[in-house]
ZADO-1210 file (C-alpha; in nm, 4 decimals, padded with zeros to 6 digits):
<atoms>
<atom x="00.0000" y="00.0000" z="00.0000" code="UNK" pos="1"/>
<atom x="00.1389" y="00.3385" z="-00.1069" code="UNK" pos="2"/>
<atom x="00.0727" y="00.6279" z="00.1064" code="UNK" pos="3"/>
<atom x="00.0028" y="00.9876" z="-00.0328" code="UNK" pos="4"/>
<atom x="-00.0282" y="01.3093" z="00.1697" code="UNK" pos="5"/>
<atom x="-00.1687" y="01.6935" z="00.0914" code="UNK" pos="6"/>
<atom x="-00.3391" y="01.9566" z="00.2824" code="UNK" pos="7"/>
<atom x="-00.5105" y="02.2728" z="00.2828" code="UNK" pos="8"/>
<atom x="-00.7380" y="02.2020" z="-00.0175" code="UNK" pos="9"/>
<atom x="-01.0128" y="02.4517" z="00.0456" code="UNK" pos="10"/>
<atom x="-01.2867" y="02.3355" z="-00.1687" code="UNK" pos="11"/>
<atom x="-01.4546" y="02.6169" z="-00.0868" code="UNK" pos="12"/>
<atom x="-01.2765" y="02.7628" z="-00.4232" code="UNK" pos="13"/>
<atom x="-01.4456" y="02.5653" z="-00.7545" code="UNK" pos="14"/>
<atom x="-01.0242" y="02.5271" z="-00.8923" code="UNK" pos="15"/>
<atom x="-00.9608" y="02.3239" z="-00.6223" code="UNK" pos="16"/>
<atom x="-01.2547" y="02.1077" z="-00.6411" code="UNK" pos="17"/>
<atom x="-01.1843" y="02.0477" z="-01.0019" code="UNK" pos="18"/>
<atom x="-00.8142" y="01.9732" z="-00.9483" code="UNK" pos="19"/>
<atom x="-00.9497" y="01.6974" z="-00.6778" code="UNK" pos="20"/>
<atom x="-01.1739" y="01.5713" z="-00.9422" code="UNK" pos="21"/>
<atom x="-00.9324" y="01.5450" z="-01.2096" code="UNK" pos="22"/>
<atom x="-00.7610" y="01.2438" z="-00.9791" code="UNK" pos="23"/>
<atom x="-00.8680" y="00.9195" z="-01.1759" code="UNK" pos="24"/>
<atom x="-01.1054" y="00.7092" z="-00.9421" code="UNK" pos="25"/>
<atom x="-00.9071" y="00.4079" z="-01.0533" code="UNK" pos="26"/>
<atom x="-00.4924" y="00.5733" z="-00.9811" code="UNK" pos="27"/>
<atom x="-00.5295" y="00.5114" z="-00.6040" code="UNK" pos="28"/>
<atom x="-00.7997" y="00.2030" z="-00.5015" code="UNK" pos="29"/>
<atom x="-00.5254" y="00.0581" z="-00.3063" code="UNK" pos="30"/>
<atom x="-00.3753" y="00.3547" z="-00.1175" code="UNK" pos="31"/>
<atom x="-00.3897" y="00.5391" z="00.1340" code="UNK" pos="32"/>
<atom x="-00.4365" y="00.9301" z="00.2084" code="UNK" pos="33"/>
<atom x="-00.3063" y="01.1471" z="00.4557" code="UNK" pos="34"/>
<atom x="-00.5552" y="01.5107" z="00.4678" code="UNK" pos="35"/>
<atom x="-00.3929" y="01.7131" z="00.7313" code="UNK" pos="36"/>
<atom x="-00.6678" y="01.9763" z="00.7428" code="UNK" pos="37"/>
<atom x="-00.8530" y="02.3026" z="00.6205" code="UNK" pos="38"/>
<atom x="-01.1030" y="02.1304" z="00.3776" code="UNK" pos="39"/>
<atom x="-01.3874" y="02.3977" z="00.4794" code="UNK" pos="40"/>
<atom x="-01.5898" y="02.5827" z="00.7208" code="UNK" pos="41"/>
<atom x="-01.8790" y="02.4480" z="00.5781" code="UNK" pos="42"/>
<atom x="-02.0285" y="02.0865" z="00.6690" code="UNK" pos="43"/>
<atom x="-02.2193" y="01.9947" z="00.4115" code="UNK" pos="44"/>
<atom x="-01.9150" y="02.1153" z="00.2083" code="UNK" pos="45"/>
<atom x="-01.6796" y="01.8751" z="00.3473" code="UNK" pos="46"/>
<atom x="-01.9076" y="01.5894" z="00.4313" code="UNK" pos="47"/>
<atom x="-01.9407" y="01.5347" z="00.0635" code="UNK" pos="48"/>
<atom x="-01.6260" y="01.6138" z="-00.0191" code="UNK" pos="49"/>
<atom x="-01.4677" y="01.3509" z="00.2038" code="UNK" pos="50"/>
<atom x="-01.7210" y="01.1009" z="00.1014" code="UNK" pos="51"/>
<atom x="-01.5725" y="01.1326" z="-00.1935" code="UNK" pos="52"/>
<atom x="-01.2340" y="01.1010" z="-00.1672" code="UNK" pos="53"/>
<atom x="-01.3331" y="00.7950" z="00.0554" code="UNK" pos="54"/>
<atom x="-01.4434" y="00.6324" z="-00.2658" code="UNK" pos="55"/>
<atom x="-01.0652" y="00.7248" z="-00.4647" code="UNK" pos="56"/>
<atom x="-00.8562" y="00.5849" z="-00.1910" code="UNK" pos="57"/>
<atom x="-00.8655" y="00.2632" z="00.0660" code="UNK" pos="58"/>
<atom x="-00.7903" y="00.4707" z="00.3533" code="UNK" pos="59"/>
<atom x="-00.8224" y="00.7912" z="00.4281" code="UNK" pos="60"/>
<atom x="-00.6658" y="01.0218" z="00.7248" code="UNK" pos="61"/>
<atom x="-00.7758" y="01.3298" z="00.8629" code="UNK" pos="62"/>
<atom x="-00.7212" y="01.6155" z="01.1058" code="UNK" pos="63"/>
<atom x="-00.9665" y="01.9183" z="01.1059" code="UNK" pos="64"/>
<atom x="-00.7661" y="02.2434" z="01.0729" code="UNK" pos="65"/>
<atom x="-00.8509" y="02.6055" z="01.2057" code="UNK" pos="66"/>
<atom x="-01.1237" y="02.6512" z="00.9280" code="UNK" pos="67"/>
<atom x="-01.2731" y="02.3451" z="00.9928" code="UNK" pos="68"/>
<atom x="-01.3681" y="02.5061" z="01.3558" code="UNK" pos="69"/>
<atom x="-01.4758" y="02.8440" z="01.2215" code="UNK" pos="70"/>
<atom x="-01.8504" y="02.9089" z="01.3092" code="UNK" pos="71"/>
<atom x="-02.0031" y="03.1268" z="01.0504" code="UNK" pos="72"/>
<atom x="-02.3452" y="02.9489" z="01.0124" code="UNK" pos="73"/>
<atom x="-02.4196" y="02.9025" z="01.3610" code="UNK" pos="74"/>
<atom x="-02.4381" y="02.5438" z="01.3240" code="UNK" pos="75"/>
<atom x="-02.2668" y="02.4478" z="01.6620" code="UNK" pos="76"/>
<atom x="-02.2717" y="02.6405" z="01.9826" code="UNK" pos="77"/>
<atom x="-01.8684" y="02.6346" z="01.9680" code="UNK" pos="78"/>
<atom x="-01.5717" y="02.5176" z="01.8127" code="UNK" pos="79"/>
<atom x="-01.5088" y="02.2411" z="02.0222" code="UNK" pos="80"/>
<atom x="-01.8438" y="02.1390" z="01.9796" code="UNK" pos="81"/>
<atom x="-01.8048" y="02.1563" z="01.6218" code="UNK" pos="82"/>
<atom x="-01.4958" y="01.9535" z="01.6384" code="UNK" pos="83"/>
<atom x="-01.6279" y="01.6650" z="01.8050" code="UNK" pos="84"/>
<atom x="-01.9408" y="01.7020" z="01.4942" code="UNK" pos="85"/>
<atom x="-01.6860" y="01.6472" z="01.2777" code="UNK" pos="86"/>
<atom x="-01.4825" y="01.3682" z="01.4279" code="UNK" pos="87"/>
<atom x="-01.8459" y="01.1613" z="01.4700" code="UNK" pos="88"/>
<atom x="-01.9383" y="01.2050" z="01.1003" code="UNK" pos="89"/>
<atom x="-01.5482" y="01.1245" z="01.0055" code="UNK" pos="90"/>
<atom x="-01.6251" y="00.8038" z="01.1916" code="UNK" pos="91"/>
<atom x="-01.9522" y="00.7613" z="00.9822" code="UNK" pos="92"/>
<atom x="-01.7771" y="00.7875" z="00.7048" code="UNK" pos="93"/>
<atom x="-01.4598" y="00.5940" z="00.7749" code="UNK" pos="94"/>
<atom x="-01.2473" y="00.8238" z="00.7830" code="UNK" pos="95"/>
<atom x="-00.9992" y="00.7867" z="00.9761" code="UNK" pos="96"/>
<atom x="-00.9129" y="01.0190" z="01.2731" code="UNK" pos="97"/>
<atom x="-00.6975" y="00.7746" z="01.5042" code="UNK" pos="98"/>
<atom x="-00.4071" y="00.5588" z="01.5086" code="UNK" pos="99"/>
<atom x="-00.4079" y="00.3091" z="01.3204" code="UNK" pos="100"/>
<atom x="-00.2111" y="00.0339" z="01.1425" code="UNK" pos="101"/>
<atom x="-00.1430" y="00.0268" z="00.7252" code="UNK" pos="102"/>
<atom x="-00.0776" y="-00.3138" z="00.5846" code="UNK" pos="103"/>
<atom x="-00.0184" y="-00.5076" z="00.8835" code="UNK" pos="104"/>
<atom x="00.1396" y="-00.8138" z="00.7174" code="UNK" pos="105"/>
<atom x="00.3605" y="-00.6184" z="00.4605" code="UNK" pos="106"/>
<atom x="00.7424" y="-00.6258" z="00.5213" code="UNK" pos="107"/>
<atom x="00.7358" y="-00.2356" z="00.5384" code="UNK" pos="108"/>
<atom x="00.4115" y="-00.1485" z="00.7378" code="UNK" pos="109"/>
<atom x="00.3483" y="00.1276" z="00.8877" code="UNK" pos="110"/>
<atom x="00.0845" y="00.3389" z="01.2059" code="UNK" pos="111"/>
<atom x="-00.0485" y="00.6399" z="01.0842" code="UNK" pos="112"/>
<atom x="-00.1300" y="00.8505" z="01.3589" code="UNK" pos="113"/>
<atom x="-00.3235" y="01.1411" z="01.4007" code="UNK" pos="114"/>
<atom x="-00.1992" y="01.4586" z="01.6015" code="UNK" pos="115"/>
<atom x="-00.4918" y="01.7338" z="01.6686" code="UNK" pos="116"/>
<atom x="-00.3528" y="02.0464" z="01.7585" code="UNK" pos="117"/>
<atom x="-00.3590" y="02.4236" z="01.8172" code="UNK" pos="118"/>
<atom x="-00.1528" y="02.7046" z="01.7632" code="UNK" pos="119"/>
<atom x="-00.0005" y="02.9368" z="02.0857" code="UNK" pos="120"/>
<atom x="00.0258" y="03.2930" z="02.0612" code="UNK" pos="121"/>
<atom x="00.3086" y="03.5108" z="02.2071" code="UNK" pos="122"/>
<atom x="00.0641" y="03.6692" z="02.4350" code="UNK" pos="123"/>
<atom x="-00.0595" y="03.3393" z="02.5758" code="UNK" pos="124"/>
<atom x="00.2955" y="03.1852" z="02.6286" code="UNK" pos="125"/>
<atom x="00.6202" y="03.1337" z="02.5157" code="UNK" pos="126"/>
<atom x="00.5619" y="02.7653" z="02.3850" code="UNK" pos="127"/>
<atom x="00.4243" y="02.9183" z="02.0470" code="UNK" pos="128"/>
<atom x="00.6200" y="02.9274" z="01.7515" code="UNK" pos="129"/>
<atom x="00.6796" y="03.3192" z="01.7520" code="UNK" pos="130"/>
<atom x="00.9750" y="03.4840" z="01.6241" code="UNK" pos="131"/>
<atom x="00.9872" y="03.8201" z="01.6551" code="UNK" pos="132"/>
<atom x="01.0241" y="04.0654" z="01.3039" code="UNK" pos="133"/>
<atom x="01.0813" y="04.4664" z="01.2371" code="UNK" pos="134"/>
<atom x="00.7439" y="04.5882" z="01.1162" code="UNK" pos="135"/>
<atom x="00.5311" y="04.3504" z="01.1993" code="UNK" pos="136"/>
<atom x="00.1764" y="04.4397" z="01.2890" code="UNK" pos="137"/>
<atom x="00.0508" y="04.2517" z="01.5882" code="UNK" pos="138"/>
<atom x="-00.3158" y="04.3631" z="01.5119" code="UNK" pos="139"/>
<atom x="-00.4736" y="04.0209" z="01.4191" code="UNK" pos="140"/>
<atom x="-00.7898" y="04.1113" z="01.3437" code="UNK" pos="141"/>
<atom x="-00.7139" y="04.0519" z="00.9720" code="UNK" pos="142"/>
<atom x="-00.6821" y="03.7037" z="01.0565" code="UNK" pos="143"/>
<atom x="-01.0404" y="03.5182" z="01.0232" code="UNK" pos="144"/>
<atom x="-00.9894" y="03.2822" z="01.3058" code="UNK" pos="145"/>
<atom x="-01.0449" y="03.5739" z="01.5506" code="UNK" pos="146"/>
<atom x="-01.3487" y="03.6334" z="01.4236" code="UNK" pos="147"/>
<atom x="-01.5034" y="03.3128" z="01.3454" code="UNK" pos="148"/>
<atom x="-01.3360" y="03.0766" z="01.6391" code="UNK" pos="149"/>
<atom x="-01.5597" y="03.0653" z="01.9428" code="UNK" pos="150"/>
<atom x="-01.3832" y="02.8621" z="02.2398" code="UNK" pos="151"/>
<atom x="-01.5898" y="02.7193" z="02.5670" code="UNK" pos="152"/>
<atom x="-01.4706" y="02.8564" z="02.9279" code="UNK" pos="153"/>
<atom x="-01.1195" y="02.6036" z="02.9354" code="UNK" pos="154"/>
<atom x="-00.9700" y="02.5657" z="03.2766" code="UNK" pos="155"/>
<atom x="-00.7740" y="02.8413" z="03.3804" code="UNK" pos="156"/>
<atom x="-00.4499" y="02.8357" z="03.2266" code="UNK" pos="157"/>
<atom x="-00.5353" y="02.6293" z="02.9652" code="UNK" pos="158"/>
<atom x="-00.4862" y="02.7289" z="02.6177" code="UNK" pos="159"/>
<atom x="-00.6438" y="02.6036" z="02.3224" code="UNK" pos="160"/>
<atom x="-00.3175" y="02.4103" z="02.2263" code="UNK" pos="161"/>
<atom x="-00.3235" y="02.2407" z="02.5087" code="UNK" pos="162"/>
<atom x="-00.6721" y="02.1442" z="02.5123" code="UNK" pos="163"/>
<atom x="-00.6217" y="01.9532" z="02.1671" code="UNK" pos="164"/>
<atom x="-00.2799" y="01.8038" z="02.2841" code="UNK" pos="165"/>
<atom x="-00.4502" y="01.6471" z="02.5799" code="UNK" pos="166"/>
<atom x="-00.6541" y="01.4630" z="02.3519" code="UNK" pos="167"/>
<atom x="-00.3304" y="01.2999" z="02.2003" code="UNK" pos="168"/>
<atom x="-00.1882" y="01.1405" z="02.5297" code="UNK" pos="169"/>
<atom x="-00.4103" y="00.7704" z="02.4741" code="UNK" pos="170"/>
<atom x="-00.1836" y="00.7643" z="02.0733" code="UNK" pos="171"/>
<atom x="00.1229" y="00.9089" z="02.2284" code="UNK" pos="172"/>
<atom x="00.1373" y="00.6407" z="02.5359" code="UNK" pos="173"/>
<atom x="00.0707" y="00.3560" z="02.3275" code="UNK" pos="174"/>
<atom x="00.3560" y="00.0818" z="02.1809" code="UNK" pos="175"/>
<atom x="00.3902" y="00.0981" z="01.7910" code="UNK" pos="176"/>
<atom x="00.5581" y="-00.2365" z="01.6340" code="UNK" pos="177"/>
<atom x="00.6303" y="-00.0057" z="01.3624" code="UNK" pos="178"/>
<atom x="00.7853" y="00.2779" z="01.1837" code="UNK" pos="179"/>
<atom x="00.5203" y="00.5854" z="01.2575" code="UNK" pos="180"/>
<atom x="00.3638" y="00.8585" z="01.0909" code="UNK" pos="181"/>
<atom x="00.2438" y="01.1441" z="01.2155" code="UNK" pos="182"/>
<atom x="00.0516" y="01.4249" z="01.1038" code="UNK" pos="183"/>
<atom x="-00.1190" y="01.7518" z="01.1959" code="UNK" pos="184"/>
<atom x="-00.2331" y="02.0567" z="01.0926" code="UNK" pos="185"/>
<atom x="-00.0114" y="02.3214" z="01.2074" code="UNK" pos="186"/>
<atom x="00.3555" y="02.3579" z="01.2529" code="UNK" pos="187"/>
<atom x="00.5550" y="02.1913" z="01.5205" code="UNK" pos="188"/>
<atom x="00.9008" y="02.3727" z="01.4990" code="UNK" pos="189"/>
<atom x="00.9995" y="02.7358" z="01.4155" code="UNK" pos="190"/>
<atom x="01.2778" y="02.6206" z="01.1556" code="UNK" pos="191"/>
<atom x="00.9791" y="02.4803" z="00.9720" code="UNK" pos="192"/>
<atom x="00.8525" y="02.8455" z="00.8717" code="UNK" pos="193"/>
<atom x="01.1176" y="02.9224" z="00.6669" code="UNK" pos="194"/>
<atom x="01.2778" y="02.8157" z="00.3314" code="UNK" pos="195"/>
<atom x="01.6092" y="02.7586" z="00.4630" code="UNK" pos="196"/>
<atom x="01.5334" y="02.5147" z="00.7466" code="UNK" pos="197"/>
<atom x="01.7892" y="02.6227" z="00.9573" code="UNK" pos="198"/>
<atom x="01.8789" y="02.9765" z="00.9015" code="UNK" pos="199"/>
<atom x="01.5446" y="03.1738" z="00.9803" code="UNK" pos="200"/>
<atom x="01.5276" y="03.4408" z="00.7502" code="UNK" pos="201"/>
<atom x="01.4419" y="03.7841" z="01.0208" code="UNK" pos="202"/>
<atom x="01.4752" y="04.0394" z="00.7183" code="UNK" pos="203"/>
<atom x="01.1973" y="04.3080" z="00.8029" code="UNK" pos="204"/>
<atom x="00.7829" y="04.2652" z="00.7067" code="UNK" pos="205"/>
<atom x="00.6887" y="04.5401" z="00.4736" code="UNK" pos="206"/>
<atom x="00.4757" y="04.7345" z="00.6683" code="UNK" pos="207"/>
<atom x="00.2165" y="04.6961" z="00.7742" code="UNK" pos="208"/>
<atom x="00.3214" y="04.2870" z="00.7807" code="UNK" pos="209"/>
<atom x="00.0985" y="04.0125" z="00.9187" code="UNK" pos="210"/>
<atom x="00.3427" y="03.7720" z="01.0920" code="UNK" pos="211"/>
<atom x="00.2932" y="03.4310" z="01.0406" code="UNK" pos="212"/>
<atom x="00.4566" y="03.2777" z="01.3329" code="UNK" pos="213"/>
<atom x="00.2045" y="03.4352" z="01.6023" code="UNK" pos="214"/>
<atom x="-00.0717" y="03.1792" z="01.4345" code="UNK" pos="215"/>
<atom x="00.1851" y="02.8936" z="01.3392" code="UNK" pos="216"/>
<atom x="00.1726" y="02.6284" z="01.5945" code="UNK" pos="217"/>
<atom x="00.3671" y="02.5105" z="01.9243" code="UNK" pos="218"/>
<atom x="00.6437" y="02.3436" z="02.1131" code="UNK" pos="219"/>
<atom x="00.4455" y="02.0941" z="02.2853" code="UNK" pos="220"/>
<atom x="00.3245" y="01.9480" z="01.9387" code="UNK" pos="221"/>
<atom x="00.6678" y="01.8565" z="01.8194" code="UNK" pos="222"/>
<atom x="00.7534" y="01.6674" z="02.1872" code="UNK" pos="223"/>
<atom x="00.4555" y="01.4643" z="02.1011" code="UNK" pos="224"/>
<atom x="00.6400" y="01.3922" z="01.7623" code="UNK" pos="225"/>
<atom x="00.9618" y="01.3065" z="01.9256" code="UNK" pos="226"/>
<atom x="00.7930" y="01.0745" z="02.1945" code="UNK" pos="227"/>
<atom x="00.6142" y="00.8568" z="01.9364" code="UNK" pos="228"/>
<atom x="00.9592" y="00.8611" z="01.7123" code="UNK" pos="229"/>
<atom x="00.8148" y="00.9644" z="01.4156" code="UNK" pos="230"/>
<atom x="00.9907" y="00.8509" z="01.0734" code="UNK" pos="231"/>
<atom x="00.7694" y="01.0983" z="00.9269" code="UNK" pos="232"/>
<atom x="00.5680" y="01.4166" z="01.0608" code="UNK" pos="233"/>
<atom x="00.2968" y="01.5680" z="00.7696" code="UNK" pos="234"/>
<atom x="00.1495" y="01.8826" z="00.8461" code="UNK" pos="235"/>
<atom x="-00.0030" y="02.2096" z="00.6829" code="UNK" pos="236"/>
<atom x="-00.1512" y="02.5577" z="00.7483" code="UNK" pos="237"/>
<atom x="00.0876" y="02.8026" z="00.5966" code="UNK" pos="238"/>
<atom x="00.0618" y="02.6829" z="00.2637" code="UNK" pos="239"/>
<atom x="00.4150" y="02.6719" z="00.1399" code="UNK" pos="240"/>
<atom x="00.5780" y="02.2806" z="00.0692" code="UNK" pos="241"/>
<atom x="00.8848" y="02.1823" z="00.2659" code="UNK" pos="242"/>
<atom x="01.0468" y="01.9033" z="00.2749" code="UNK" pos="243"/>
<atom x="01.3323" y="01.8445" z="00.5511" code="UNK" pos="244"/>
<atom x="01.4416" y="01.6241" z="00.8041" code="UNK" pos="245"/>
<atom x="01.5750" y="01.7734" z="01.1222" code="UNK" pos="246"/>
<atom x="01.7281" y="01.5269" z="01.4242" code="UNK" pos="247"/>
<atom x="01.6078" y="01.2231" z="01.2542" code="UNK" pos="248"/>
<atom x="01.2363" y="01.3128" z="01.1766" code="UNK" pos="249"/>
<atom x="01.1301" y="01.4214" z="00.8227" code="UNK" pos="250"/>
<atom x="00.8899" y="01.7172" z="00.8205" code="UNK" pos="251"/>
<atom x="00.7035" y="01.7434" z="00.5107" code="UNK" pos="252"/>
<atom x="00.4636" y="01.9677" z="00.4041" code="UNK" pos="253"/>
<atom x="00.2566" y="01.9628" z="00.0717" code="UNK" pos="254"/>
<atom x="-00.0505" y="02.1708" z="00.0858" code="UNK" pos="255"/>
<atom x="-00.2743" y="02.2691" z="-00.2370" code="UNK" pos="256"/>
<atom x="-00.3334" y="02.5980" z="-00.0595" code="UNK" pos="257"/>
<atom x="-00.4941" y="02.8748" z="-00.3044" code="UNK" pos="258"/>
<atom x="-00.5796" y="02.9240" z="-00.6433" code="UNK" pos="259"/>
<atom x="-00.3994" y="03.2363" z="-00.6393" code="UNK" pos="260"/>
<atom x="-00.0859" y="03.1047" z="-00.4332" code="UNK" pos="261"/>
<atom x="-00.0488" y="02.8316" z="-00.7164" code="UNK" pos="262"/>
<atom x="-00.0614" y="03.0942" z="-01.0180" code="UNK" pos="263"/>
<atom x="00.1898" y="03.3531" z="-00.8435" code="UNK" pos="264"/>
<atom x="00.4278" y="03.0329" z="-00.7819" code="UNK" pos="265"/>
<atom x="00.3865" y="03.0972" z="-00.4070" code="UNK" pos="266"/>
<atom x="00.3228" y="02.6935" z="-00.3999" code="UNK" pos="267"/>
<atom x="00.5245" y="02.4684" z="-00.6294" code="UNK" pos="268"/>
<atom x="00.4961" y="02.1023" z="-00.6529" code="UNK" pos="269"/>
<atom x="00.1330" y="02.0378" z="-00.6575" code="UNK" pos="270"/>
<atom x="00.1091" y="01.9121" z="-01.0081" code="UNK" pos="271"/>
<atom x="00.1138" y="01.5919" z="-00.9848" code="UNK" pos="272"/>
<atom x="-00.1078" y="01.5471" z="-00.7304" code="UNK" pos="273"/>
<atom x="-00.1186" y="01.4327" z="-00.3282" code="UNK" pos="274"/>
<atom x="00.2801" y="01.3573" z="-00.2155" code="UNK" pos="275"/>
<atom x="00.4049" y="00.9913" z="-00.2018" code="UNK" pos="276"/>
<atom x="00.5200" y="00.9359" z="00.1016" code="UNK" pos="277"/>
<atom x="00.5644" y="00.5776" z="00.2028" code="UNK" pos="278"/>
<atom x="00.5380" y="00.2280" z="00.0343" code="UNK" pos="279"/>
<atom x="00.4446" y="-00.0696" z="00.2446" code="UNK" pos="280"/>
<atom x="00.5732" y="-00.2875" z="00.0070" code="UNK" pos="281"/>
<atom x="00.8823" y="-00.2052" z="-00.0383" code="UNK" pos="282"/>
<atom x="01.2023" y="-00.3460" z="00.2054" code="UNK" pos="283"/>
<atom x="01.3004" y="-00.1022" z="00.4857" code="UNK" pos="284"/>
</atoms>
């Protein structure tokens, strides 16, 4: 069983639903696919949409992302409510949303496992991904999930990020007899931001510049990573493709992002389709 991976599809925008549905139904009966989130907003939207990319592959994996939570159509009371909507009807569906085991009896198998997840921002705590830039505007109100997120009273102390990571601890504690993947939506190291992985690029935002890395993700994410041992960590949100391994884990990121983003070469690499990422087949 091959495995594929791509996030951030956004059906919401008719070019990406036609690039979905120009994916032969026949090309990947036997595979598996890894969606690391940000499908849509809408329910109906991405009910049907995963229904029917449950129908092109054998298995499919899935994390919501940040616009998966947004409540626009006052269909759920919160976001966390809305989350747990969407994991039930993932489960309807067969979709899969926890650990589990590809090709058991293959020489190369694999666990695909599931990492929900939030990001931290500097104000919250210093476990976000932040890193600071000249210029930057810290007014976030051009960023949607301020407006559309709606979070219940969490414990005090508790950040969103943490609420989500809690709900990791039953996949993280348990013993894998083989290599694992891991996935989630947003980022789990700061390197990751940046084209060169290991020389963050601080040159100043134009101004006024929206900085990324207050929305990107958080440190407690990638200690999840390192305690499962992850041969491979997917993830998405910012919509530019990476590829990189760092301390023995490789990070990759292959996201479909916008129609826009695509035509201005912001995202490169998408032709050919979801990202191959692992063969069960094949000899370690």
């Amino acid at each position: 069983m091959r495995v594929f991976a791509i996030s951030d599809v956004h059906v919401d925008h008719p070019l990406n639903l036609l690039w979905f549905r120009f994916l032969r139904d026949t090309d990947y009966r036997n595979d598996a696919l890894i969606l690391a989130g940000d499908v849509s907003d809408d329910l109906e939207r991405m009910k049907s949409f995963l229904s029917v990319l449950r129908d092109k592959f054998a298995e499919v994996f899935f994390v919501p992302g940040n616009h998966e939570l947004w409540i626009r159509r006052k269909e759920c009371s919160d976001s966390v409510v809305k989350f747990k909507l969407i994991l039930e009807f993932c489960r309807s569906l067969d979709i899969r949303c926890e650990a589990s085991q590809l090709a058991a009896g293959d020489r190369n198998s694999a666990w695909v496992v599931p990492l929900f997840s939030w990001y931290i921002s500097p104000e919250e705590s210093a476990r976000g991904l932040y890193v600071e830039r000249t210029n930057e505007n810290p007014d976030l109100s051009i960023w949607n999930d301020y407006q559309y997120i709606t979070w219940p009273a969490f414990a005090e102390h508790v950040t969103a990020a943490d609420y989500f990571l809690a709900m990791n601890l039953g996949s993280i504690n348990k013993t894998y007899d083989a290599p694992v993947i891991s996935f989630s939506h947003f980022l789990p190291r700061r390197e990751l931001m940046f084209s060169d992985t290991y020389k963050p690029n601080n040159s100043p935002l134009k101004p006024p510049g929206f900085n990324f890395s207050r929305v990107a993700g958080c440190i407690g994410l990638d200690e999840q990573i390192r305690k499962l041992r992850s041969k491979i960590h997917v993830y998405g949100h910012q919509h530019r493709n990476r590829h990189c391994e760092i301390d023995g884990v490789l990070y990759i990121s292959h996201c479909l992002g916008y129609p826009f983003e695509r035509s201005q070469n912001q995202i490169v690499g998408i032709d050919d389709g979801p990202k191959f990422i692992w063969d069960t087949s094949r000899t370690p």
